[in-house]
N, C-alpha and C positions, 0 to 999 in steps of 0.2 A: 504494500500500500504506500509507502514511504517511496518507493521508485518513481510512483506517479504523483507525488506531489514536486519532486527531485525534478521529472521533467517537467512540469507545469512553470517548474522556475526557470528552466534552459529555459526555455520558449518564448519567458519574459524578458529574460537577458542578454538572448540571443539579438549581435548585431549593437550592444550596450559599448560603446566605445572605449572605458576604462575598467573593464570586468576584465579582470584575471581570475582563472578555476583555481590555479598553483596557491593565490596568496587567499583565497576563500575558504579552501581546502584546509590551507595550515592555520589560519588565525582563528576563524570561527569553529569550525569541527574541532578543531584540537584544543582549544582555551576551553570548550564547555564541557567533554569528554573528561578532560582533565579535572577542570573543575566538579566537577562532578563524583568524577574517582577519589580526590582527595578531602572531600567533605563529606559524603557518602559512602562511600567506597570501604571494603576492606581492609584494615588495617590501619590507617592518620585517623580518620573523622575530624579534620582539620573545623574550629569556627568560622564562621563567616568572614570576623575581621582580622584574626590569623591571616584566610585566605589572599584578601585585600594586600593584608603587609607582606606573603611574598612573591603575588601578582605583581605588584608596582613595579619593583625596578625591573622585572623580566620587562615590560612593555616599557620602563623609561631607557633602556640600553639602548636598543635601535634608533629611538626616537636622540638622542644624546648623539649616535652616530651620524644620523643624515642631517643634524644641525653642524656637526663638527665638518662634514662633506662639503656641505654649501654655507657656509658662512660669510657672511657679509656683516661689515660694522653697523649698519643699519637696523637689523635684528635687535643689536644694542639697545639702540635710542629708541629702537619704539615698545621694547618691552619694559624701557625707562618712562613711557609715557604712557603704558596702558598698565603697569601691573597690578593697579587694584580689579580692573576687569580681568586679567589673568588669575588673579587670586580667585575670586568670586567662580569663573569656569572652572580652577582646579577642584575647591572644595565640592562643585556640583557634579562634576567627574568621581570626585571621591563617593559620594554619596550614590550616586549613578552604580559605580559598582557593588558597594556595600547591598542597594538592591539585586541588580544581577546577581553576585555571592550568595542570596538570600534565596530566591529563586531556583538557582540551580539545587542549594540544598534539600528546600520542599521538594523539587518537581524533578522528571530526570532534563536531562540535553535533549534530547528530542523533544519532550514536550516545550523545553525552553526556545527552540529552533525554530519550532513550528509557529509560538507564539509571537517569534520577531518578524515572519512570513506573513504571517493573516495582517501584526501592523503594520508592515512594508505594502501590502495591496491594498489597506485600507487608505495608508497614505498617498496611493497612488491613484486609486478612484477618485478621491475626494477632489484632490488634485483636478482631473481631469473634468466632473463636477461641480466646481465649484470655480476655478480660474480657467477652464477651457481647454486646459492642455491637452495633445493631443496623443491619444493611449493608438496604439496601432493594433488592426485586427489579431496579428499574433499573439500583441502580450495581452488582447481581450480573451483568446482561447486560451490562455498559460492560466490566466488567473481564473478561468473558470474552470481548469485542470486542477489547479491548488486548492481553490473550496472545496470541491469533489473527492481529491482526496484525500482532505484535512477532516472534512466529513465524515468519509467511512474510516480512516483509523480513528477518529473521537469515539463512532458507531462502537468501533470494534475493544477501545479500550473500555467502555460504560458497560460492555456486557463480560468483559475481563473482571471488572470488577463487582460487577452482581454475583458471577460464579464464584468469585473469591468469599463472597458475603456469606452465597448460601452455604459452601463448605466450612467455614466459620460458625456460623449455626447449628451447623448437623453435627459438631465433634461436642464429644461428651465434657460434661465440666471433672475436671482433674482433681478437682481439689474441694474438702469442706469450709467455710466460713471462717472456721478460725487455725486453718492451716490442715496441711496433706494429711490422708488418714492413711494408715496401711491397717489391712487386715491379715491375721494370720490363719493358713489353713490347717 
């Protein structure tokens, strides 16, 4: 099911002029996967804000890098001249992930995935909607591929979890009120 929502996004992307799969691949599947594993996962159960403090500098290295690459003294002066609005973005950044972190704990990566999906094409209808933009027949059938099949895997997880419910029901209680009883035969 997840295949056909995978293409419903080619479809939308497809012909996007700065889409790269290579750096979509590594930043988004692998930060939330990760995430994921290391809060939930096996063995860390890393907290939320844990996670945050050693997310940051993995995502501030490169970023540290491509300023060191293109550097111009002008970066200087104007980060001289905006850094209370840079402060204000970092802390919203910060807080931005501390949700994210918080999310991916509750929920897994895929359903985190899916959920940044539905707002990316809700962002983009609205868009088109509302200021006129112009959505092209392709990404109209991608994003009517990705309802479809955000649909049927919701379908499919709400009845995953009714059968989880009903076997939860059906197992016998283990234990008395005021702790386990053994009887002897």
């Amino acid at each position: 099911i997840l295949s056909v929502v995978v293409a419903g996004c080619s479809l939308c992307a497809h012909g996007e002029v700065n889409f790269v799969w290579a750096g979509f691949l590594l930043h988004e599947c692998s930060k939330n996967l990760i995430g994921e594993m290391v809060m939930s996962g096996a063995g860390m159960k890393l907290d939320v804000l844990t996670f945050v403090m050693f997310q940051a500098p993995c995502s501030l290295l490169p970023l540290l890098v491509s300023v060191a690459l293109s550097w111009d003294f002008q970066i200087w002066l104007a980060f001289k001249a905006h850094w209370p609005l840079i402060l204000l973005n970092a802390l919203n950044a910060f807080a931005l992930n501390v949700i994210i972190a918080t999310t991916l704990k509750r929920l897994s990566a895929v359903a985190f995935v899916i959920i940044g999906i539905v707002k990316d094409s809700v962002i983009v209808a609205t868009s088109g909607l509302v200021f006129g933009d112009h959505i092209s027949a392709q990404q109209q059938v991608g994003f009517a591929v990705i309802m479809t099949g955000i649909a049927c895997w919701s379908h499919m997880k709400i009845k995953e979890q009714q059968e989880s419910d009903k076997l939860k029901e059906s197992e016998p209680l283990t234990g008395a009120p005021n702790g386990p009883t053994t009887s002897r035969v």
